[in-house]
PyMOL commands that place a pseudoatom at each C-alpha (Angstrom):
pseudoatom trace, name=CA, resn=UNK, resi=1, chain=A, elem=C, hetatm=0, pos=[-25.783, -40.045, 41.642]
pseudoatom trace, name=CA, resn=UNK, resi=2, chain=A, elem=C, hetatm=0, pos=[-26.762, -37.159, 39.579]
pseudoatom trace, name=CA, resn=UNK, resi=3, chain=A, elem=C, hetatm=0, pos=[-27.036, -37.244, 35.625]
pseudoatom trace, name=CA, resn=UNK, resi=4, chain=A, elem=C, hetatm=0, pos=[-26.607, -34.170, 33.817]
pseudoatom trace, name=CA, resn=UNK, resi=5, chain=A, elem=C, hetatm=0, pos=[-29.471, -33.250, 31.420]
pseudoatom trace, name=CA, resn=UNK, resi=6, chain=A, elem=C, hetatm=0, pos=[-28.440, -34.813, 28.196]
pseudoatom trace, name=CA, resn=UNK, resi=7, chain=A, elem=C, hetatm=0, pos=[-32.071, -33.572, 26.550]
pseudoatom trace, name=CA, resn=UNK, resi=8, chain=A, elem=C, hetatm=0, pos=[-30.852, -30.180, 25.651]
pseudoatom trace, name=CA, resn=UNK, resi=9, chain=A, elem=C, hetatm=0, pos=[-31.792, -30.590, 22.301]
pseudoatom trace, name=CA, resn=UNK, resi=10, chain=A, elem=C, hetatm=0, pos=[-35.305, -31.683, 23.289]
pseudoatom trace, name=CA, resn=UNK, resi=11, chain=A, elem=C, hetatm=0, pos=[-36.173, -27.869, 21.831]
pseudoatom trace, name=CA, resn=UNK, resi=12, chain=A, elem=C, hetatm=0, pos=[-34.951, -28.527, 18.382]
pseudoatom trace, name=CA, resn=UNK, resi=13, chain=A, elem=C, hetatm=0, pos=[-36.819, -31.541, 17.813]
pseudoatom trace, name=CA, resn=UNK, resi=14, chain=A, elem=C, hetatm=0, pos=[-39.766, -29.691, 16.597]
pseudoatom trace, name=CA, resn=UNK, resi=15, chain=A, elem=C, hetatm=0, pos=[-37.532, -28.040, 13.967]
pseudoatom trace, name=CA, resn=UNK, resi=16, chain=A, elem=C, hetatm=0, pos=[-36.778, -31.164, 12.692]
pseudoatom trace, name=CA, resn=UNK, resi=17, chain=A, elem=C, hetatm=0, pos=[-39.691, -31.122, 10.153]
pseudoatom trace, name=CA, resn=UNK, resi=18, chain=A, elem=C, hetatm=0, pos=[-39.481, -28.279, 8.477]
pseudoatom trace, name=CA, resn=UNK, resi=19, chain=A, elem=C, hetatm=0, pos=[-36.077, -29.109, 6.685]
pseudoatom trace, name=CA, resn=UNK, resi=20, chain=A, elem=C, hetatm=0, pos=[-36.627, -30.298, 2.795]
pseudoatom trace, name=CA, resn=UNK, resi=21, chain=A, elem=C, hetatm=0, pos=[-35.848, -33.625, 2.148]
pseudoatom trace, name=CA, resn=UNK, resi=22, chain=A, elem=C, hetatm=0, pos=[-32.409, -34.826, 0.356]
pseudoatom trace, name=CA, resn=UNK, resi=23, chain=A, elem=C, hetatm=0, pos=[-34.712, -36.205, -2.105]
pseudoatom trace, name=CA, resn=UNK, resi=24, chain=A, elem=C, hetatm=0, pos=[-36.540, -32.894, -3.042]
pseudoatom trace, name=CA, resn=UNK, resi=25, chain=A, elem=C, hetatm=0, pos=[-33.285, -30.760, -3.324]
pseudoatom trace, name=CA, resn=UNK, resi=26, chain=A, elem=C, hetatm=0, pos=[-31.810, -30.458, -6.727]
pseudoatom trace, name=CA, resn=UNK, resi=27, chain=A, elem=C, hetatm=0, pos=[-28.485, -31.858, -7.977]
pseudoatom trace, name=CA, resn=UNK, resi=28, chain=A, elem=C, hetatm=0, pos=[-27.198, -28.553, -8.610]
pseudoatom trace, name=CA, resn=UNK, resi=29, chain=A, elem=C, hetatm=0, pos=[-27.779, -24.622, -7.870]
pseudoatom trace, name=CA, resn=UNK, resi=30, chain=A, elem=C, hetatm=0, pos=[-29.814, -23.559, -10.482]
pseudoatom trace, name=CA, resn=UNK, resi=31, chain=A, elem=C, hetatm=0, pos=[-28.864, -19.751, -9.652]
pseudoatom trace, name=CA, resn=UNK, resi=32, chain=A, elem=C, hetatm=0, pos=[-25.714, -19.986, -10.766]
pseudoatom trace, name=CA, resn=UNK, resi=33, chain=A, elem=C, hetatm=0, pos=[-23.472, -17.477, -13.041]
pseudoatom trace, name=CA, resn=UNK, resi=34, chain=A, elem=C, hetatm=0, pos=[-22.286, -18.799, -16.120]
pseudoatom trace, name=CA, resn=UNK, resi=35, chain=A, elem=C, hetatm=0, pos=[-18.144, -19.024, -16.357]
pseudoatom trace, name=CA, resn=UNK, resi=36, chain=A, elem=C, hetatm=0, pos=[-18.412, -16.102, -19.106]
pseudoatom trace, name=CA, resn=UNK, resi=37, chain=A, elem=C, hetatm=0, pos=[-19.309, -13.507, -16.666]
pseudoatom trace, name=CA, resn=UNK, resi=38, chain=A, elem=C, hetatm=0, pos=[-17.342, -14.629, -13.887]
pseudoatom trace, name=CA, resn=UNK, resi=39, chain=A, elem=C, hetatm=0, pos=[-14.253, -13.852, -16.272]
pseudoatom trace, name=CA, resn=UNK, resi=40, chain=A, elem=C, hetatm=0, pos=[-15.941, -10.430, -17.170]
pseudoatom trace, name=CA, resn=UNK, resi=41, chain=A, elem=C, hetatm=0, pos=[-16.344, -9.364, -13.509]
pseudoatom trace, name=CA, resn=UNK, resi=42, chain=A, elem=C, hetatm=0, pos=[-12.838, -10.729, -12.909]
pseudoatom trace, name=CA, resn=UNK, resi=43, chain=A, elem=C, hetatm=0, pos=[-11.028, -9.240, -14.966]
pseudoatom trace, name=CA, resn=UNK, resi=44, chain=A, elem=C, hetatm=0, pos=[-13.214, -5.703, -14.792]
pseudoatom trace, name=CA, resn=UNK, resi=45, chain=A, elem=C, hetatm=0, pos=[-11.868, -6.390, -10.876]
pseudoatom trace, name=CA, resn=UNK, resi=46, chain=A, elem=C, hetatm=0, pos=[-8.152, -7.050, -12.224]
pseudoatom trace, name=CA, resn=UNK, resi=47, chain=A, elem=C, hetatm=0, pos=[-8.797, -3.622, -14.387]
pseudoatom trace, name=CA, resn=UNK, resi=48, chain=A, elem=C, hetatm=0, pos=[-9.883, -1.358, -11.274]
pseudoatom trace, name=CA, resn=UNK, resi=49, chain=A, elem=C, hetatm=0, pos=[-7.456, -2.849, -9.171]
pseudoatom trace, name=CA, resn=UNK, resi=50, chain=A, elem=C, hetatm=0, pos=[-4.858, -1.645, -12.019]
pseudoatom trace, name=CA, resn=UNK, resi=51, chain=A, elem=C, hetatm=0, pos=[-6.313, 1.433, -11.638]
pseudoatom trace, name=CA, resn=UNK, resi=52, chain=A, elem=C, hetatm=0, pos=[-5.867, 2.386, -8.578]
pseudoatom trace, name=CA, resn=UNK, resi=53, chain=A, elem=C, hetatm=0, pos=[-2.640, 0.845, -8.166]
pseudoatom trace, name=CA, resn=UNK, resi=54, chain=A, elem=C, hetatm=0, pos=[-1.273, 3.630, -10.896]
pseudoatom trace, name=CA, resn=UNK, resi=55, chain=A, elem=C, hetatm=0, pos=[-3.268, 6.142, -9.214]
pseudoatom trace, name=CA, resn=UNK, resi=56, chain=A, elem=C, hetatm=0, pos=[-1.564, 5.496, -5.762]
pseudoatom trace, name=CA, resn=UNK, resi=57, chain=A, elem=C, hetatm=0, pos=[1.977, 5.186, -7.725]
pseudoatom trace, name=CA, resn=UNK, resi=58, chain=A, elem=C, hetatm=0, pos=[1.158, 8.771, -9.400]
pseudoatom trace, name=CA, resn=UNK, resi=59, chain=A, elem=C, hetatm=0, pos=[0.114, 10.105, -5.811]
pseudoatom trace, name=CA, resn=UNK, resi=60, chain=A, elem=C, hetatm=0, pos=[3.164, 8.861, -4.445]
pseudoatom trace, name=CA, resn=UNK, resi=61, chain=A, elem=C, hetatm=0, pos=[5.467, 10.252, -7.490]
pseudoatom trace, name=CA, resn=UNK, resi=62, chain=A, elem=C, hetatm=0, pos=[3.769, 13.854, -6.846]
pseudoatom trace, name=CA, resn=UNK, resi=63, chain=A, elem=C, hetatm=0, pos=[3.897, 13.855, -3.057]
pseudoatom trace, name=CA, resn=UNK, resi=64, chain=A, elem=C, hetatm=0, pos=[7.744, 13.206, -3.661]
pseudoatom trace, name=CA, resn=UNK, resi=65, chain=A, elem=C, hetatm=0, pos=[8.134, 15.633, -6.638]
pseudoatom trace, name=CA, resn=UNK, resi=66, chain=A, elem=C, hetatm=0, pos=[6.502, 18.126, -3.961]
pseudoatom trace, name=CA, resn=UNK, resi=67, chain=A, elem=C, hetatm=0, pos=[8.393, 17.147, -1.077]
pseudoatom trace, name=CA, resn=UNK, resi=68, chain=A, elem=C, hetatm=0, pos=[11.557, 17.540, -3.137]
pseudoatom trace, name=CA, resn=UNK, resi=69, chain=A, elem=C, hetatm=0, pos=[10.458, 20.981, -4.405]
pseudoatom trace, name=CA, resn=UNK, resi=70, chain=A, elem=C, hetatm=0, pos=[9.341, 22.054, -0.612]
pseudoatom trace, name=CA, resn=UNK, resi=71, chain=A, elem=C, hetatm=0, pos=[12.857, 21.078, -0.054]
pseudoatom trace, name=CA, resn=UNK, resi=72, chain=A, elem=C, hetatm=0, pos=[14.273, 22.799, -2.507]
pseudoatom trace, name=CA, resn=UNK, resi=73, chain=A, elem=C, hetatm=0, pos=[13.101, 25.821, -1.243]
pseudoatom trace, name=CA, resn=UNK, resi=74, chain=A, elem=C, hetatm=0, pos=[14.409, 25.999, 2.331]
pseudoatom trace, name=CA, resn=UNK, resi=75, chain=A, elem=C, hetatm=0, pos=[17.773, 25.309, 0.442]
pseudoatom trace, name=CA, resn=UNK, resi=76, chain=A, elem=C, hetatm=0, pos=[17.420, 28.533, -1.590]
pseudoatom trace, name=CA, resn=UNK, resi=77, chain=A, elem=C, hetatm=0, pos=[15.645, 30.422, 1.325]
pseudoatom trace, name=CA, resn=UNK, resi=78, chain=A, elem=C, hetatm=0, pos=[18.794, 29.899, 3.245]
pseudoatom trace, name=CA, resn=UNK, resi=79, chain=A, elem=C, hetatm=0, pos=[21.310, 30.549, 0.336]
pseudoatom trace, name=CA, resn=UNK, resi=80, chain=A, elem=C, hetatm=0, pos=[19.552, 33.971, -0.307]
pseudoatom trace, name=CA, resn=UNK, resi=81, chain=A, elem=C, hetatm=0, pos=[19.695, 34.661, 3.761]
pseudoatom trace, name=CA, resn=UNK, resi=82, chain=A, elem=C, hetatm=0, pos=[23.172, 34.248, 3.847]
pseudoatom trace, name=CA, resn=UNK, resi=83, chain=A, elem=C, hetatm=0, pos=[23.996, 36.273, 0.153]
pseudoatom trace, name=CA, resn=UNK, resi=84, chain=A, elem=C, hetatm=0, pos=[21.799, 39.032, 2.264]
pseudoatom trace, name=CA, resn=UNK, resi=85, chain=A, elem=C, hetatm=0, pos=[23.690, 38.723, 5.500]
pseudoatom trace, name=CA, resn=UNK, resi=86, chain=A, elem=C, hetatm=0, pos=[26.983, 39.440, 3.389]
pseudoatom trace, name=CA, resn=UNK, resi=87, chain=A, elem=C, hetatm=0, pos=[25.984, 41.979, 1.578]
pseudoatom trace, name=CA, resn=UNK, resi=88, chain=A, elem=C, hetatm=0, pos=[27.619, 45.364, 2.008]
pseudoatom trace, name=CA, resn=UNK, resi=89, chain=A, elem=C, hetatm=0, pos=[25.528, 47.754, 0.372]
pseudoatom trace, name=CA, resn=UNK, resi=90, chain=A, elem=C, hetatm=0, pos=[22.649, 46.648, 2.773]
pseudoatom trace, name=CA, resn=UNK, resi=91, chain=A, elem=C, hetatm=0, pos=[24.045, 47.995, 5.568]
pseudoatom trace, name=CA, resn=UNK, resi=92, chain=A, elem=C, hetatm=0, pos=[23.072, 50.466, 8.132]
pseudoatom trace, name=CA, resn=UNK, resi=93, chain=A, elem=C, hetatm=0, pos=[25.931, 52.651, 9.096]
pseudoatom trace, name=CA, resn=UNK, resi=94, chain=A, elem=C, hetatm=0, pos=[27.711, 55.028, 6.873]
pseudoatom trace, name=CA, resn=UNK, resi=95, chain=A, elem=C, hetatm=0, pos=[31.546, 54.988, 6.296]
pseudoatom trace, name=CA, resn=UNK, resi=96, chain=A, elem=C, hetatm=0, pos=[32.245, 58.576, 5.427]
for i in range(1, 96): cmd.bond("trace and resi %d" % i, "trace and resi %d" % (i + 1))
show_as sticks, trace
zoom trace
């Protein structure tokens, strides 16, 4: 009968030591942030986020302002195409 190698962790044993004790840790980070200036960068986030939301809503309100004037356009380019197509003083031949 053949047992699979169950020692696979025979590499990791020597890693074992270098791990701090539970004892030696402390209780708490001591690298924390206080709560104060996790609300400052929170709500300087909040801000900027604001910011750019409005600046995408203005973006959005001139593309459309332009796409309405763009279209506005090629309504009056066509209007003036078709005044000049019926006009009879702009034509070629002469009625005498």
């Amino acid at each position: 009968m053949r047992v699979p190698n169950l020692d696979f962790f025979d590499n990791k044993k020597e890693d074992l030591g270098k791990y701090p004790k539970l004892s030696d840790l402390p209780n708490l980070p001591e690298n924390l942030r206080p709560a104060k200036k996790w609300d400052t960068q929170v709500k300087k986030i909040i801000n900027d986020r604001k910011i750019v939301n409005n600046n995408i809503k203005e973006i959005n309100e001139e593309q459309t302002a332009t796409d309405n004037i763009l279209d506005e356009i090629v309504i009056l380019k066509s209007l003036v195409s078709s005044y000049k197509s019926d006009d009879p003083s702009d034509s070629t031949t002469n009625n005498e």
